[in-house]
N, C-alpha and C positions, 0 to 999 in steps of 0.2 A: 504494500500500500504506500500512495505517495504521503512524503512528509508532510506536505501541505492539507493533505486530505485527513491525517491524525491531527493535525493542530485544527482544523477546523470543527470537528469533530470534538475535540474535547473541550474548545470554546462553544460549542453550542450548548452540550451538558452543561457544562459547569457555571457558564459566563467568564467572565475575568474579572477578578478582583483587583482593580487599578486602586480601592485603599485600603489594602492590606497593610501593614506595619511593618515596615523594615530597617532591618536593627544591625545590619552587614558595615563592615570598616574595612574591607577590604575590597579591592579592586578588579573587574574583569581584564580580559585581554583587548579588549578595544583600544586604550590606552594603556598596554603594556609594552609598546614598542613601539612607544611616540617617540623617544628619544634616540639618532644615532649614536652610535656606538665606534661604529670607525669599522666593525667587525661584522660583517654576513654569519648567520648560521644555518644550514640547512634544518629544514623542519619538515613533515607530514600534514599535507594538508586537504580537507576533504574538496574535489571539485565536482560534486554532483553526485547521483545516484551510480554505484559500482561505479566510480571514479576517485581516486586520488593520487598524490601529486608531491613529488620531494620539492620544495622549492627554498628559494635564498632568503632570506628576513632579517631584518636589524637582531642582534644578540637581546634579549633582553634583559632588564635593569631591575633596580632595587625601587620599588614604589612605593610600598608601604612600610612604615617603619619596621613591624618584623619577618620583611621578605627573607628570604634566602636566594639567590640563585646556584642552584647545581647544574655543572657539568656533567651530563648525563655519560655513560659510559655502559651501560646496559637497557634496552625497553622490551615490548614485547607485542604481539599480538593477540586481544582474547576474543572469545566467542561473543562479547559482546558489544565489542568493534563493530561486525557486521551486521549490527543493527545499523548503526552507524553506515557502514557503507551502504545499506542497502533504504535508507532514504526515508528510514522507518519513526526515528526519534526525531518528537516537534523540535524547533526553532533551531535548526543546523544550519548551517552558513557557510556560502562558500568560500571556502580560503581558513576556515577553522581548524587549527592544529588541534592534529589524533593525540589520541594514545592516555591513558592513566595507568600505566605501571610502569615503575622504571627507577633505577638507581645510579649513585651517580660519586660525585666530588665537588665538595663546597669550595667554589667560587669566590664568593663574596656572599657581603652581611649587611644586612640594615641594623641601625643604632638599638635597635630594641631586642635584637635575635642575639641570648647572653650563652645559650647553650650547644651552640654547634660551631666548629673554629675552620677556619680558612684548612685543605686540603682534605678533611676528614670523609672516609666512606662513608656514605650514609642510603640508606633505602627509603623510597617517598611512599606514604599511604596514600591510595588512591581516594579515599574519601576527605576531603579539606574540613580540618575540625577547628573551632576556634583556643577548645582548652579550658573555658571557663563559664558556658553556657548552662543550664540545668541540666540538658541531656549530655553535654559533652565530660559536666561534673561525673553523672553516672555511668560512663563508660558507654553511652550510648552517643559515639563520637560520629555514625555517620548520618543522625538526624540532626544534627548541629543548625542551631536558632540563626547564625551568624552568617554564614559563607555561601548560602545561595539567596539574590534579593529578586529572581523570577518569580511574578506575580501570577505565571499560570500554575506552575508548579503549584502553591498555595494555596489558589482556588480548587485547583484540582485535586488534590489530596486532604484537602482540610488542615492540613499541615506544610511547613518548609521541611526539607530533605536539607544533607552539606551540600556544599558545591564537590565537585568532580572532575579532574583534571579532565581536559579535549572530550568531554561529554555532552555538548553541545550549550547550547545558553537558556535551554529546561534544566540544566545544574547548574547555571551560577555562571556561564561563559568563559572559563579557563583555558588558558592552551597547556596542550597536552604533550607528554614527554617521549613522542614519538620524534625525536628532535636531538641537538646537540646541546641545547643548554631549557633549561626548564625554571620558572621563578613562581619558588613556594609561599604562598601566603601562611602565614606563624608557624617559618622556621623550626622554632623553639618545640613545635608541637606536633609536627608532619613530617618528622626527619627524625629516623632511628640510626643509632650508631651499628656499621658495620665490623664483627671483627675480627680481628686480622688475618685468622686463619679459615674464613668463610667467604669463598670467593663470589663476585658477582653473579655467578653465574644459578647458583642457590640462593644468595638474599635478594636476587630482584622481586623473586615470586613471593615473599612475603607482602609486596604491596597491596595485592590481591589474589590469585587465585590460590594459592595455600592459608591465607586467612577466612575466604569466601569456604573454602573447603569444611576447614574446621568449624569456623562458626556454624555453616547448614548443618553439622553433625551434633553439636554441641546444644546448638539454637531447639532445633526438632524433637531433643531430646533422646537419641542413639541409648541403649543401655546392655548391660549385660546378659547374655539370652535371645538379644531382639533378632530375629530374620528381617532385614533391610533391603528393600528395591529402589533401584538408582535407574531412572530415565536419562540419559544421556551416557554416551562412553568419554566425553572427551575428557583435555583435563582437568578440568571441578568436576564429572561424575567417578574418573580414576580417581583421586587424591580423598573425593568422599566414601570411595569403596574402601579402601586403604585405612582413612581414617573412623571409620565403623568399626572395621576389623582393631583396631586399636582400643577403640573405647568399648570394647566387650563383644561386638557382633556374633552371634552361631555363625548367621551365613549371608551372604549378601550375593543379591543376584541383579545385574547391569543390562537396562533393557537399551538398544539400539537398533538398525538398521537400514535401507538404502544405503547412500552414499558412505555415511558413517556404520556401516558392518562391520568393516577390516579392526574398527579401533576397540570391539568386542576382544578380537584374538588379540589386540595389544595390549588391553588392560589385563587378559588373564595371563600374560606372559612377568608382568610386573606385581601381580597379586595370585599367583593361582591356585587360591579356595575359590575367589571368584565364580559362580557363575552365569550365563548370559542367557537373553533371551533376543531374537532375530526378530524383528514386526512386521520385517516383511519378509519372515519365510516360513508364517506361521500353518499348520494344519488348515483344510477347508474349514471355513465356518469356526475358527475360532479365532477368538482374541484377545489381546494381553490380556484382559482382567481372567477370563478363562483360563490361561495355559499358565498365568504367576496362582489361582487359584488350586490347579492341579502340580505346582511344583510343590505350595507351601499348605498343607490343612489349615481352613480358618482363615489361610489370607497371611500376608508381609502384617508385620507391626508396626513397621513402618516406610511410606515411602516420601523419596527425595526428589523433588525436580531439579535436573541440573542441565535443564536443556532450552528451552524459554518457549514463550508462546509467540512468536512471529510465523512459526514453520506450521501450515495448514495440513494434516494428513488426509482431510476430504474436501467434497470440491464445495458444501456448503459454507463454508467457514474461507477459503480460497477466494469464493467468489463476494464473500462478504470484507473481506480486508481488502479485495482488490477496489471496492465501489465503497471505503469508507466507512461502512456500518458496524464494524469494530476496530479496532487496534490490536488484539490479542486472540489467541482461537484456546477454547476451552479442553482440547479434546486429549489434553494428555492429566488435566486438571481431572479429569471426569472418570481417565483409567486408571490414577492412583485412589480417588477415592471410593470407586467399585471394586478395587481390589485389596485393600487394607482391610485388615479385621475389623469388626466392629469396638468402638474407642480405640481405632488403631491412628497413629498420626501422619500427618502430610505438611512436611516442610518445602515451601519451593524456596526456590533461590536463584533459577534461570529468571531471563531479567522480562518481567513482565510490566510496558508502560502505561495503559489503560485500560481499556474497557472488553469486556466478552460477549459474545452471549451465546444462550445453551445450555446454561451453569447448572449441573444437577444438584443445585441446594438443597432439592428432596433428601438424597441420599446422605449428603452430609448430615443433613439434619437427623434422620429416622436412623440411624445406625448409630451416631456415635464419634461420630468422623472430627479429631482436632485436626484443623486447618490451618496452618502457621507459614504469614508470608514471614520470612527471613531474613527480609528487607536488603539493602545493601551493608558488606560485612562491618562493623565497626572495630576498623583494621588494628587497631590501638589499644583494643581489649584484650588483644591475643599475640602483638609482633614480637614483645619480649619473651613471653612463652616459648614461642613457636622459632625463635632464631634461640633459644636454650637447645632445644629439641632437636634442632640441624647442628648445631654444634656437638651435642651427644652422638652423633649419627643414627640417631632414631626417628627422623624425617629427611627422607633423600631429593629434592625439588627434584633432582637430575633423571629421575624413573621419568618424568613426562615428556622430556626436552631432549628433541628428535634432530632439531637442526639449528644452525648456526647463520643470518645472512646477516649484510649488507644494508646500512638506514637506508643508503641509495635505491637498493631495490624493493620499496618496500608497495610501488607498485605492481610489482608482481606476485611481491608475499600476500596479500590482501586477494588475489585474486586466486592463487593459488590455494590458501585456506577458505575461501568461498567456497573451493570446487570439494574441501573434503581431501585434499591429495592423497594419497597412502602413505601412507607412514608419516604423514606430518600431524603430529600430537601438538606440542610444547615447543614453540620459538624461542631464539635471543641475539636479539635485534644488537649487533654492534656499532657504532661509531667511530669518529678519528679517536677519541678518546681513551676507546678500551682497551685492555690490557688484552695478552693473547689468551686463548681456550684455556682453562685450567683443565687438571688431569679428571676426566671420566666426563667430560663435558664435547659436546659435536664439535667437530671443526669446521670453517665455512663453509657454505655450501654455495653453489651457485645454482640459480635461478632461472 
């Protein structure tokens, strides 16, 4: 569905609330590279639907008193990019720099950023929190009152979300770290220290999809005993198989197929208790909630989306995002909650931005069904954790990360992981900046 046709669509719902309250001190990217520099940097930038674009832009600077600018030196690609490429999230712009994962080397500092020093490694959350918000007091840094001041966002949610690094300007208008240099709004507070013996190549995915991972497992509720179904194979459905199995799982079974089948035999090659279920090779007349029925008596305890609702599997739902009359297709919502036990639970966490319809509320209802959206991770709740945990070597980022390119080419990456490639799981994205491969990490690849 076109962009245009989601944003009107959810101004019609909603309306817009032009006087909302906003309470943001930091600044988008419209004016974040008003000032020359004397220095170009190549950046990621989106030019239209499945189009984007490396192009040259002033460096950018220190604006707010506690910006940070990092030298980026690792980014990434995620499955939730191609929303992004695919013209789907309102208010994107063309010329908007990608990307929200990425790590890097502090640059320079604005006079109020007292905890991170010129050279230091440091990994960026992808969620922009301010630090000191109610929510962000609570560890609930990625609904942060502060850093997104989009007024459809607001209306549309009944609440503000944070802003989102290259998430388009429905998160706040940030340029994104698909780029050689990135400028973090409070420093002090979006920038973990890297260390020494944890090479980029493992602490970039802290930013998100190793936090996104944990959190959906953590979030949902995983527990000791549980039989666990994961919608998606990629890697936030790997990394939640993984980490099920961590936090107690019997067993956990990874539903995929089309395009993405082959990542089935990938994840059971990096986990294999794993196991998978094929959707599109299933028996006549049956279907997932049928065949996860006849794997598990009574039904999964719990299932996990980790795949999102933009992907239509029928032509009703196809034909209604193509002509506007939803934003989201319900129909993987619908076979995790036909297939969970009764009070069995349903965390998603693939990225859902408005509206459905089809919703079998019935069932949720009359069964028993907890429904838990997972929101986006609140990366800051968990990066200390979870960079303990890789230093332990009891979390390996490097199981999902398949290949090695070029920021140059990163219109062909985008296109290439559109199509599903084979064997492409887990990027990392290098620049002039990075150091070379560390050991058990891919080497470049070419495109």
């Amino acid at each position: 569905m076109a962009m245009s046709q989601a944003a009107n669509l959810v101004e019609k719902i909603v309306g817009h609330d032009d006087n909302a309250t906003i309470t943001t001190d930091v600044s988008n990217y419209k004016n974040e590279h008003g000032v020359e520099t004397g220095e170009p940097i190549k950046a990621t930038t989106w030019q239209g639907k499945n189009a984007v674009k490396v192009v040259e832009m002033p460096k950018p600077r220190v604006v707010d008193p506690g910006d940070v600018i990092v030298k980026v030196t690792g980014s990434t690609i995620c499955g939730s990019d191609l929303h992004l490429y695919h013209g789907v999230i309102p208010q994107l712009q063309k010329g908007d720099v990608l990307g929200h994962e990425c790590c890097g080397i502090v640059d320079s500092v604005g006079p109020d950023a007292k905890n991170v020093k010129v050279g230091e490694r440091v990994v960026v959350s992808f969620p922009i929190a301010c630090g000191s918000c109610r929510y962000c007091k609570r560890g609930n840094t990625s609904q942060c009152e502060k850093t997104n001041q989009n007024t459809l966002t607001n209306a549309m949610y009944g609440k503000r979300t944070a802003g989102i690094f290259g998430y388009s300007h429905f998160t706040g208008g940030f340029a994104g770290g698909q780029a050689e240099y990135l400028r973090v709004p409070y420093g002090d507070v979006n920038l973990l220290s890297i260390p020494d013996e944890v090479p980029d190549e493992k602490a970039l995915y802290i930013s998100d999809v190793i936090a996104t991972s944990w959190h959906c497992v953590v979030d949902t509720g995983v527990k000791k005993g549980d039989v666990v179904a994961i919608w998606g194979a990629g890697p936030i459905g790997q990394m939640c198989a993984q980490f099920s199995f961590y936090h107690g799982a019997s067993r956990v079974i990874v539903i995929d197929g089309g395009s993405g089948a082959w990542r089935l035999d990938f994840v059971k090659t990096k986990a294999p208790k794993v196991e998978t279920l094929d959707f599109t090779n299933l028996p006549k007349g049956e279907s997932v909630t049928s065949q996860l029925q006849k794997m598990v008596e009574g039904g999964p305890d719990v299932a996990l989306e980790c795949a999102a609702g933009e992907y239509a599997k029928g032509w009703a739902h196809y034909f209604e995002q193509l002509l506007g009359m939803e934003t989201d297709t319900s129909e993987l919502l619908n076979e995790m909650i036909t297939s969970v036990r009764p009070f069995g639970s349903v965390g998603v966490t693939g990225v859902y931005a408005g509206f459905t319809n089809h919703f079998n509320i019935g069932a949720l209802m009359q069964t028993g069904v907890h429904l838990m959206g997972n929101g986006q991770a609140p990366v800051h709740k968990y990066w200390k954790q979870l960079m303990e945990l890789i230093q332990k070597n009891e979390i390996n980022p490097l199981d999902m990360v398949t290949h090695r390119v070029r920021l140059e080419d990163m219109d062909k990456l985008y296109a290439a992981f559109d199509r599903r490639d084979k064997g492409m799981q887990k990027v990392f994205v290098q620049t002039r900046h990075s150091a070379p491969p560390s050991a058990g990490a891919p080497q470049l690849t070419e495109l």
